[in-house]
Backbone as ProteinMPNN parsed JSONL, in Angstrom:
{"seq_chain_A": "XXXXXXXXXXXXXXXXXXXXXXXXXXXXXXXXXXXXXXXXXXXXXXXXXXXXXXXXXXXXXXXXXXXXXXXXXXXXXXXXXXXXXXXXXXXXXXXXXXXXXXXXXXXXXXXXXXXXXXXXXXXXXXXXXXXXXXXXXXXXXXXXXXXXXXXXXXXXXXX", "coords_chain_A": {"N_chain_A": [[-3.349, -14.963, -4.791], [-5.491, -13.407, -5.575], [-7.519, -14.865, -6.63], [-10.944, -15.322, -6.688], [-11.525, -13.273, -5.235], [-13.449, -9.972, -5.528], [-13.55, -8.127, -8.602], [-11.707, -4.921, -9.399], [-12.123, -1.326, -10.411], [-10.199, -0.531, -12.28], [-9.326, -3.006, -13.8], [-11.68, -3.993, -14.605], [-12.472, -2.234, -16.558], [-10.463, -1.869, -18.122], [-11.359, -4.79, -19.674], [-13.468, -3.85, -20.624], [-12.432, -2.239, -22.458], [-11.007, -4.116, -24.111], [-13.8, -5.713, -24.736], [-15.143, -3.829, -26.633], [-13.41, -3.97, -28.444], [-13.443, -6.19, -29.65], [-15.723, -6.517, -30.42], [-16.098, -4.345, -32.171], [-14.611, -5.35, -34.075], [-16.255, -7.229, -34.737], [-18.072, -6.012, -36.481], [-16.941, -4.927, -37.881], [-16.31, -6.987, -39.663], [-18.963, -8.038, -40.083], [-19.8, -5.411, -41.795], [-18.164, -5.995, -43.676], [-19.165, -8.679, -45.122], [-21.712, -7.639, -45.765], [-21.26, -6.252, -47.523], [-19.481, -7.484, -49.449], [-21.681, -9.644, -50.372], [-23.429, -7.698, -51.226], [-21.797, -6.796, -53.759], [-21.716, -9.396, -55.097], [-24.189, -9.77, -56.107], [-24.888, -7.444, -57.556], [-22.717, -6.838, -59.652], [-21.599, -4.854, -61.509], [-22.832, -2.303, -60.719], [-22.216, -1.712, -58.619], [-21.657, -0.548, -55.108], [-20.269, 0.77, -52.204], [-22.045, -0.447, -49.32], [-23.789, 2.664, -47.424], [-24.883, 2.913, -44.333], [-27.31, 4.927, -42.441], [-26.333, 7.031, -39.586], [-27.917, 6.145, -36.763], [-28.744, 3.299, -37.799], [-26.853, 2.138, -37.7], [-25.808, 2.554, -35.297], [-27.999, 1.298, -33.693], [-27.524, -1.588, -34.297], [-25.091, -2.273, -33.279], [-25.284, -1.334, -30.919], [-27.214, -3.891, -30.95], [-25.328, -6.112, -30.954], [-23.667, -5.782, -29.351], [-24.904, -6.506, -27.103], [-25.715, -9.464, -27.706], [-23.646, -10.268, -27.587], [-22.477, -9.854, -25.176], [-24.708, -11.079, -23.31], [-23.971, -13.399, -24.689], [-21.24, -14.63, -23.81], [-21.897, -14.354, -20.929], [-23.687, -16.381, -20.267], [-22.76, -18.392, -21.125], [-20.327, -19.055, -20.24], [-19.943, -17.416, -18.162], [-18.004, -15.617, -18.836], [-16.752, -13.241, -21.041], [-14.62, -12.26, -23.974], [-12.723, -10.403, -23.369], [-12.984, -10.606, -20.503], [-11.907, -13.053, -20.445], [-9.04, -12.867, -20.842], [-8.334, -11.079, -19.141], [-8.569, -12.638, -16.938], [-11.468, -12.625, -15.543], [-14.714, -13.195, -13.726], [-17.966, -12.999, -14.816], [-20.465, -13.277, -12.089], [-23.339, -14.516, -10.397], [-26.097, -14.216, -7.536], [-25.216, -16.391, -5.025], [-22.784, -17.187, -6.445], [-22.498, -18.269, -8.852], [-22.986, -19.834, -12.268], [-24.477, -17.318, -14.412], [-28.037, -17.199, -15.717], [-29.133, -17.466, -18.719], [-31.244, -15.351, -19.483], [-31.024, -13.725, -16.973], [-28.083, -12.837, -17.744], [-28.485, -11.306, -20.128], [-30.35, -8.976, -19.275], [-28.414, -8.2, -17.693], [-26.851, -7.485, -19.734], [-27.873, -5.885, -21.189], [-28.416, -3.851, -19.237], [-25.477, -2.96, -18.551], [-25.234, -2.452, -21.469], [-26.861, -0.143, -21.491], [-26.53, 2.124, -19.904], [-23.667, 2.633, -19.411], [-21.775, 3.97, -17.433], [-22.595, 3.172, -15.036], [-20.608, 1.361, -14.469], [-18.375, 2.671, -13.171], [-19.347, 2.997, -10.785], [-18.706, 0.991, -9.039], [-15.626, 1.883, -8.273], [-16.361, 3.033, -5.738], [-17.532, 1.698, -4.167], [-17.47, -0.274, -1.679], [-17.641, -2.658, -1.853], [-16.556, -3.357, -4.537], [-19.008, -2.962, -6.712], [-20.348, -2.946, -9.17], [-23.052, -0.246, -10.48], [-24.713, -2.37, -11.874], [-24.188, -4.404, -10.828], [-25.063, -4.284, -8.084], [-27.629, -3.593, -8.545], [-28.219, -6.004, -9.699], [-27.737, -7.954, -8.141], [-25.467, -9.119, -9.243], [-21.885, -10.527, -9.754], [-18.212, -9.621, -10.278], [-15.497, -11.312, -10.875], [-12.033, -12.332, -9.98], [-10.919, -14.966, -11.773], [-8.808, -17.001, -12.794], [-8.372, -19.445, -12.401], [-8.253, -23.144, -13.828], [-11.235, -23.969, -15.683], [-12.928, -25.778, -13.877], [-15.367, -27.326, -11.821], [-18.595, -26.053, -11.448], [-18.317, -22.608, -10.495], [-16.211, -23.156, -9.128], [-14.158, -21.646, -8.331], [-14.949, -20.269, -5.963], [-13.843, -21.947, -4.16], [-12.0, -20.45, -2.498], [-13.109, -18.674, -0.735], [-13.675, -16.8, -0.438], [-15.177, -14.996, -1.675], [-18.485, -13.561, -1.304], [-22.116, -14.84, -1.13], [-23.772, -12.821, -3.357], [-25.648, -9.962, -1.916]], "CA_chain_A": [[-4.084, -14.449, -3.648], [-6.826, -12.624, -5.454], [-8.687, -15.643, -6.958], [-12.628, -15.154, -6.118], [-12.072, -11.566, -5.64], [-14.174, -9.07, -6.858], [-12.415, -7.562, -9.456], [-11.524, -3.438, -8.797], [-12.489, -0.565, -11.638], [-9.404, -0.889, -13.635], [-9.388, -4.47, -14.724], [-13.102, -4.167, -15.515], [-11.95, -1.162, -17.624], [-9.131, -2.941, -19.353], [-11.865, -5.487, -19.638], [-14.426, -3.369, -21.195], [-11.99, -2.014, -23.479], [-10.897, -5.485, -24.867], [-14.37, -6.521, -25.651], [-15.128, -2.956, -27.399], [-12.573, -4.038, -29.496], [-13.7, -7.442, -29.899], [-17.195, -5.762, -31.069], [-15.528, -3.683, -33.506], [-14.302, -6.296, -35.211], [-17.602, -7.977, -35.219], [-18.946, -5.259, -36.578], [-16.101, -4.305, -39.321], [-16.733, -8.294, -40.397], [-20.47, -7.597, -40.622], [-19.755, -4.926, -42.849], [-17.407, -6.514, -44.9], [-20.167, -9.529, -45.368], [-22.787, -6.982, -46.492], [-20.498, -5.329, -49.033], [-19.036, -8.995, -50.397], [-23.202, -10.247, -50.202], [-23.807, -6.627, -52.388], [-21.235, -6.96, -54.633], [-21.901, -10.981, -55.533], [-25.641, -9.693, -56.68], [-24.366, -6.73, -58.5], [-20.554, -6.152, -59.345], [-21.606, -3.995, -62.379], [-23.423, -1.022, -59.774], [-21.778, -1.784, -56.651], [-21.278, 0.781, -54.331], [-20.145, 0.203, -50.818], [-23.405, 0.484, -48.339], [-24.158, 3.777, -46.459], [-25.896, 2.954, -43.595], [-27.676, 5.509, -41.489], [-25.96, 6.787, -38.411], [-29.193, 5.115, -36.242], [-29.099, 1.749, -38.202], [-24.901, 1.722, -37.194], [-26.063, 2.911, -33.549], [-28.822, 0.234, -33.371], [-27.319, -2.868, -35.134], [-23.87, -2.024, -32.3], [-26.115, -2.29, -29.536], [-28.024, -5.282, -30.618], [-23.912, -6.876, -31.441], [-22.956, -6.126, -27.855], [-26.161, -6.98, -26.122], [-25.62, -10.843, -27.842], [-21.668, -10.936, -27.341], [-22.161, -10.259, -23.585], [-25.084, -12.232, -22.995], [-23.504, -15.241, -25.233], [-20.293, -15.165, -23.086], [-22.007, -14.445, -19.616], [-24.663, -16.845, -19.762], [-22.445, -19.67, -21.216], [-19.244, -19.326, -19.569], [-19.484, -16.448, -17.684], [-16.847, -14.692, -19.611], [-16.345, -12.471, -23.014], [-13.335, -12.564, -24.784], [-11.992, -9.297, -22.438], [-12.473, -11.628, -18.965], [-10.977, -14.37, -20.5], [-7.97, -11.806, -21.516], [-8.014, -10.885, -17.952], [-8.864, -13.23, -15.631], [-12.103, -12.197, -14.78], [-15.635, -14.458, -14.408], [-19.161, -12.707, -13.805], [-21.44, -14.594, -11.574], [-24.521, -14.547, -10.128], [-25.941, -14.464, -6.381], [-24.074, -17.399, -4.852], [-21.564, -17.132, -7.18], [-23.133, -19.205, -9.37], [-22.808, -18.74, -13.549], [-25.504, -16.433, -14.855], [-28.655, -18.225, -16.538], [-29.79, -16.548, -19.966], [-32.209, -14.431, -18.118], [-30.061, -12.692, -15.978], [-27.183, -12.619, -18.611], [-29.47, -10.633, -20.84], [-31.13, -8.236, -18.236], [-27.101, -7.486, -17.018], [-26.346, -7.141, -20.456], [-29.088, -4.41, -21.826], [-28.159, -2.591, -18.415], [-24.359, -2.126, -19.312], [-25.106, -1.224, -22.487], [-27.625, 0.995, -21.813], [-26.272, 2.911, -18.958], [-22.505, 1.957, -19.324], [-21.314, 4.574, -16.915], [-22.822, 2.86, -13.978], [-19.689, 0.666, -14.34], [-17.522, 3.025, -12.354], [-19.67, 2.908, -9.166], [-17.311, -0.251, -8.485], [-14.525, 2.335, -8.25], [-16.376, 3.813, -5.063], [-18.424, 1.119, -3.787], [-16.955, -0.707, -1.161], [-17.71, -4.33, -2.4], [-16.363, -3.13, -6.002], [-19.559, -3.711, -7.313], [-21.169, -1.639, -10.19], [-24.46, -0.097, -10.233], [-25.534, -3.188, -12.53], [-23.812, -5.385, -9.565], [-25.984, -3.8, -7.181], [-28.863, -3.935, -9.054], [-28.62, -7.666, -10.266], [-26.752, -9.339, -7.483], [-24.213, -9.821, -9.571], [-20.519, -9.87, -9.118], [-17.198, -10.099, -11.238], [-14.408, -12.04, -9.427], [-10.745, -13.024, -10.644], [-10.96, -16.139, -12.067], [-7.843, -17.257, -13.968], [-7.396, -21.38, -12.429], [-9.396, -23.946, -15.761], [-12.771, -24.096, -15.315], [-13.754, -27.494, -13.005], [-17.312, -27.758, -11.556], [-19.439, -24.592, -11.296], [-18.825, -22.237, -8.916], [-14.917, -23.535, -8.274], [-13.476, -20.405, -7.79], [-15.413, -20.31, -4.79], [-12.968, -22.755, -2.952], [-10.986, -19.795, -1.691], [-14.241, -18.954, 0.224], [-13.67, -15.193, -0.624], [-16.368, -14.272, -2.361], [-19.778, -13.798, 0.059], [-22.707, -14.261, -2.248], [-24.53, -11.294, -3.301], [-26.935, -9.615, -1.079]], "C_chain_A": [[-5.37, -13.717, -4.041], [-7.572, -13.553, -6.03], [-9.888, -15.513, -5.863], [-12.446, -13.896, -5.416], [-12.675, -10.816, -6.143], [-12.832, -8.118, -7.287], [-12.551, -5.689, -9.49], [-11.818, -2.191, -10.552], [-11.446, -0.816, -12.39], [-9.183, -1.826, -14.522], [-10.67, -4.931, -15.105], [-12.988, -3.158, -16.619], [-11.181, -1.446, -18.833], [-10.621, -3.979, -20.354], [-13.205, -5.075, -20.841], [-14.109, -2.636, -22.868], [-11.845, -2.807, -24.819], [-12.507, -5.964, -25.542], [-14.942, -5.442, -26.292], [-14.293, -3.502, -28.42], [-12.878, -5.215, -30.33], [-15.164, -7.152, -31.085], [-17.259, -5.145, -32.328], [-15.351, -4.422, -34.642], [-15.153, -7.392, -35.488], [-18.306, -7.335, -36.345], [-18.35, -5.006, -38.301], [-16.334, -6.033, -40.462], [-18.002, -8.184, -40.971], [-20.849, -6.947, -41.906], [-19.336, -5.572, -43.586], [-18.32, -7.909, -46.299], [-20.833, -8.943, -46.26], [-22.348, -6.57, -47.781], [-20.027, -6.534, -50.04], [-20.946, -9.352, -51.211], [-23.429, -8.75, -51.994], [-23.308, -6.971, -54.12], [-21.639, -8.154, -55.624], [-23.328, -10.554, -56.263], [-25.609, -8.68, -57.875], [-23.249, -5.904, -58.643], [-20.842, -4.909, -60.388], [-22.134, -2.51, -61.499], [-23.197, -1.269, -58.681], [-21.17, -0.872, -56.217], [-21.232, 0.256, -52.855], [-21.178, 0.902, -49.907], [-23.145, 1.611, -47.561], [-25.026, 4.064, -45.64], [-26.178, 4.225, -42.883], [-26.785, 5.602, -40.237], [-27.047, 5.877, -37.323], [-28.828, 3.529, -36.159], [-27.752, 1.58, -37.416], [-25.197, 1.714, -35.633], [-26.623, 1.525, -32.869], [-27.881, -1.325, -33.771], [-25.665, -3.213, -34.087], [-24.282, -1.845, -31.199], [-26.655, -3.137, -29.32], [-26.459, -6.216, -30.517], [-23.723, -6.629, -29.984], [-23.9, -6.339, -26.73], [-25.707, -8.803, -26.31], [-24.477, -11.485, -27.253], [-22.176, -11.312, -26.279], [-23.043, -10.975, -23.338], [-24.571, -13.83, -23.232], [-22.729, -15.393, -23.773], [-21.074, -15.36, -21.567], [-22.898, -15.625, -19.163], [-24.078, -18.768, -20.237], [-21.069, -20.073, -20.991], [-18.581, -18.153, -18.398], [-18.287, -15.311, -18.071], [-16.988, -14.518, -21.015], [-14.628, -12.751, -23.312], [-12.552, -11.812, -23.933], [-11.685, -10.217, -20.822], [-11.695, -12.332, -18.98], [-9.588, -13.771, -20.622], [-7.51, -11.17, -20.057], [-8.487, -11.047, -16.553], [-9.904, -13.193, -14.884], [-13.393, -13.136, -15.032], [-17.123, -13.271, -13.954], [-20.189, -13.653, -13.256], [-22.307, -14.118, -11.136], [-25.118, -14.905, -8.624], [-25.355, -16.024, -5.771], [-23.005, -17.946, -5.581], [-21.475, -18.675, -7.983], [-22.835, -18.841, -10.934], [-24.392, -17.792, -13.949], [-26.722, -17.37, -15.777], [-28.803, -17.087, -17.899], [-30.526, -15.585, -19.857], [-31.827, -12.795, -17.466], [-29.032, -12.273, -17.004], [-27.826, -11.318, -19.269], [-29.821, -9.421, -20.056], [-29.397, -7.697, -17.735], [-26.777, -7.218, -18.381], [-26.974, -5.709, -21.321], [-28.663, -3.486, -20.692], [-26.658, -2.225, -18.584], [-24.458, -1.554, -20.858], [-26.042, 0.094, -23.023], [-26.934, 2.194, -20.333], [-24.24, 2.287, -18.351], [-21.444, 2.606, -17.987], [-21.54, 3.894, -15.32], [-21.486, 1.561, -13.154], [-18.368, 1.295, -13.455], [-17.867, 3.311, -10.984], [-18.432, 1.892, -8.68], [-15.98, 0.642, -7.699], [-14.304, 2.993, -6.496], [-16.821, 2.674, -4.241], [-16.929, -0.023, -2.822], [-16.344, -2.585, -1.605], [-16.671, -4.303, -3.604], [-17.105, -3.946, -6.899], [-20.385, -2.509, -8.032], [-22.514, -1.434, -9.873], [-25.464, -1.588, -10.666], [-25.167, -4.669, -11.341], [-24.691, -5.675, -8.56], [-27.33, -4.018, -7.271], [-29.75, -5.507, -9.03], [-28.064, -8.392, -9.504], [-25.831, -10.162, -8.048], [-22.662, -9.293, -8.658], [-19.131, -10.206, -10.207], [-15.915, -9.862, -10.595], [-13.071, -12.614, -10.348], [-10.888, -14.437, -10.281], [-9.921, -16.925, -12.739], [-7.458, -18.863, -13.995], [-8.533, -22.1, -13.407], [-10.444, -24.583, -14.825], [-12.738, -25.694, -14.821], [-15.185, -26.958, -13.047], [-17.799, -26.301, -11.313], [-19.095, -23.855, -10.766], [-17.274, -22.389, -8.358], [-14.128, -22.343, -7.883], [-13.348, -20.1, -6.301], [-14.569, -21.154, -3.701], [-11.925, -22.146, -2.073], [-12.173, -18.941, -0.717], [-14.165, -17.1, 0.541], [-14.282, -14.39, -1.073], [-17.958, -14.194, -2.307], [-20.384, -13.438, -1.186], [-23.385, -12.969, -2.003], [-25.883, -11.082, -2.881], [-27.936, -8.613, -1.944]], "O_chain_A": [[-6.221, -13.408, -3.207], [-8.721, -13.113, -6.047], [-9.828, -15.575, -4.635], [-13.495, -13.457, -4.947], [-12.604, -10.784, -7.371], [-11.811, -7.665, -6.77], [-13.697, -5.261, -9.627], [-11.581, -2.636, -11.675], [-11.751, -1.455, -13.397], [-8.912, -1.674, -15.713], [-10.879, -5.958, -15.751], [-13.55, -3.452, -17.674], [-11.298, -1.281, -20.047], [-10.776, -3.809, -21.563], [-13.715, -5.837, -21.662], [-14.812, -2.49, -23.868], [-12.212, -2.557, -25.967], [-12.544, -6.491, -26.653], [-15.753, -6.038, -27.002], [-14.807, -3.346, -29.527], [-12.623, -5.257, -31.534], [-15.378, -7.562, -32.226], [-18.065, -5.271, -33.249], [-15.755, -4.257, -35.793], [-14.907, -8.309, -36.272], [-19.045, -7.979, -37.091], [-18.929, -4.933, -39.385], [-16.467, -6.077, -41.685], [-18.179, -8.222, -42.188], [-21.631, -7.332, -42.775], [-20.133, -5.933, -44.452], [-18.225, -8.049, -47.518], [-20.812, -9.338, -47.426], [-22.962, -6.561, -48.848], [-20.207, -6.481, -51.256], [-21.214, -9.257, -52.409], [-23.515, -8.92, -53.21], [-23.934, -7.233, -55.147], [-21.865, -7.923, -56.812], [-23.513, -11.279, -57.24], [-26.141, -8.92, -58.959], [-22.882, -4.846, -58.131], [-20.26, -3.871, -60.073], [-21.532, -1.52, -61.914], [-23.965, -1.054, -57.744], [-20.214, -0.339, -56.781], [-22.042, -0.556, -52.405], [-21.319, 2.104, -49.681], [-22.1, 1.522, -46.915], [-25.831, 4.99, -45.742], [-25.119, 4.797, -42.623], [-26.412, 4.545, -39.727], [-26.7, 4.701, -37.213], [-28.673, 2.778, -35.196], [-27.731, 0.799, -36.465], [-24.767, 0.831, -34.892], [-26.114, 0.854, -31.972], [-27.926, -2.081, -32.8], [-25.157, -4.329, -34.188], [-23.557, -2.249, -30.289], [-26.883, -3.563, -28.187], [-26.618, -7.212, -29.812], [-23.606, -7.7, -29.387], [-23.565, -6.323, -25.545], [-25.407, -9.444, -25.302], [-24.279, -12.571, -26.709], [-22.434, -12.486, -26.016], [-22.536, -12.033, -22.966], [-24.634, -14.866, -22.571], [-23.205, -15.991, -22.808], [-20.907, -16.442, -21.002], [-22.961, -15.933, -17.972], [-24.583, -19.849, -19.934], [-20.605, -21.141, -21.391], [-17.446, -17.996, -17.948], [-17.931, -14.324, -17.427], [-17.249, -15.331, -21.902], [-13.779, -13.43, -22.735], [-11.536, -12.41, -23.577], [-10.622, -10.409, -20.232], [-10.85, -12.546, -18.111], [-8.808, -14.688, -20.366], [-6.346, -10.796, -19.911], [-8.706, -10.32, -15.583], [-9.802, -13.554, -13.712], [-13.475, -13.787, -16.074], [-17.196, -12.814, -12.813], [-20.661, -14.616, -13.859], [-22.315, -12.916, -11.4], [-24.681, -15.997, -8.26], [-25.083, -16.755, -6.723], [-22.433, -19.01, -5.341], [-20.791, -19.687, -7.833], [-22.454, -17.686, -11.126], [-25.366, -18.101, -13.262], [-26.274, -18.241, -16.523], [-28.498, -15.901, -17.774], [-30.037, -14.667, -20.517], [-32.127, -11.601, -17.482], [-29.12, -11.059, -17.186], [-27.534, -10.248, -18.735], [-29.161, -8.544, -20.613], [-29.384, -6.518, -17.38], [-26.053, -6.231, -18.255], [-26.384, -4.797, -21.899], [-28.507, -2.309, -21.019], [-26.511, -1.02, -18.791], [-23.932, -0.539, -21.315], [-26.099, 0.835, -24.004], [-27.486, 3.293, -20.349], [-23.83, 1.772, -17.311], [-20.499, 1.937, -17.57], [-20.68, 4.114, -14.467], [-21.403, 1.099, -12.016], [-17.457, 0.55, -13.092], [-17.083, 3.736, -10.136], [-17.429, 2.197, -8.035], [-15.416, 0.179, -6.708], [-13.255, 3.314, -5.937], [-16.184, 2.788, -3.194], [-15.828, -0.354, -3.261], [-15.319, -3.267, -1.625], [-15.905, -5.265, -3.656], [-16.746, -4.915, -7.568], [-20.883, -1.488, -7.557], [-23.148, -2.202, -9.15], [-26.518, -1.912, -10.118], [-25.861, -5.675, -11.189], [-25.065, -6.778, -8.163], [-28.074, -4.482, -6.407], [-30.848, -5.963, -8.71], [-27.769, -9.524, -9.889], [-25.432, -11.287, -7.748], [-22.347, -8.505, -7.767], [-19.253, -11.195, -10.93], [-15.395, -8.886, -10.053], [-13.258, -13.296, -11.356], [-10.957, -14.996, -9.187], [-10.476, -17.751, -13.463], [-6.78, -19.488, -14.81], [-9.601, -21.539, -13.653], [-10.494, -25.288, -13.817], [-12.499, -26.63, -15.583], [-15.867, -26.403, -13.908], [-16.967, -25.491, -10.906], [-19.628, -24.144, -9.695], [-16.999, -21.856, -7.284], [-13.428, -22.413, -6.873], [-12.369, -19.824, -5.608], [-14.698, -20.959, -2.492], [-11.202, -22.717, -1.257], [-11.614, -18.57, 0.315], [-14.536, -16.441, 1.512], [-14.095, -13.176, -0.981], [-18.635, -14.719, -3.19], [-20.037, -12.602, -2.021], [-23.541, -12.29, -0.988], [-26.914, -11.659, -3.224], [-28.998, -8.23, -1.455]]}, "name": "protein", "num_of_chains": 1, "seq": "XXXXXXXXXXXXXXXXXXXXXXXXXXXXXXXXXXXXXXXXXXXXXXXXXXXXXXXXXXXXXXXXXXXXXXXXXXXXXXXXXXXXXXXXXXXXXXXXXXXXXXXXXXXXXXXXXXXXXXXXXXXXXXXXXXXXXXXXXXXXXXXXXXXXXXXXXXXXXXX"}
């Protein structure tokens, strides 16, 4: 019954958690790369890198700027939606182009808090919802043609 629902603050929460985690372990790989990459050039003075807090800050916002654009703009979902059912779309509930993906993705991770407007907002749609005419709708039946979700005729595009 809730396919093409917008989806309510807690399961974007869950949601947000999961791909934090997903990130992490982008991130702990990354490292691990750099330190293998170090080592392979010189095992005799190898020391495990000490990046800058900054560079760690920066280099973990450019990693979750790409994730979420990758997933949103080429299947509408991160690893966390897919984990719980959820799709983001785009006014007529459409998938997101690269564009838009991007532009929704720099605004959650620059202002991540705006993600609990949903909690108040009647629609349950975040500030970045609001903003971008987006929307993020339980999706869980296998992807058909664009947009299929939409066949439960529950999800008015975004104004």
């Amino acid at each position: 019954p809730y396919q093409g629902q917008r989806a309510g603050v807690v399961t974007r929460m869950a949601t947000a958690i999961i791909d934090a985690l997903v990130v992490a372990g982008l991130l702990l790989v990354g490292y691990a790369v750099v330190a293998g990459l170090r080592f392979m050039v010189d095992p005799l003075g190898f020391s495990f890198p000490r990046p800058s807090w900054l560079l760690n800050l920066g280099v973990a916002l450019a990693v979750t700027v790409v994730y979420l654009t990758a997933g949103w703009a080429l299947s509408g979902r991160t690893y966390g939606s897919l984990v719980m059912g959820l799709r983001v779309v785009g006014p007529r509930g459409r998938r997101l182009r690269l564009p838009g993906a991007l532009i929704r993705a720099l605004a959650c991770v620059m202002f991540p808090i705006g993600l609990l407007w949903c909690a108040v907002n009647a629609q349950n749609r975040s500030l970045q919802d609001v903003l971008l005419r987006t929307s993020v709708v339980y999706d869980w039946q296998p992807r058909g043609a664009p947009g299929a979700f939409r066949q439960s005729g529950s999800v008015p595009p975004a104004s």
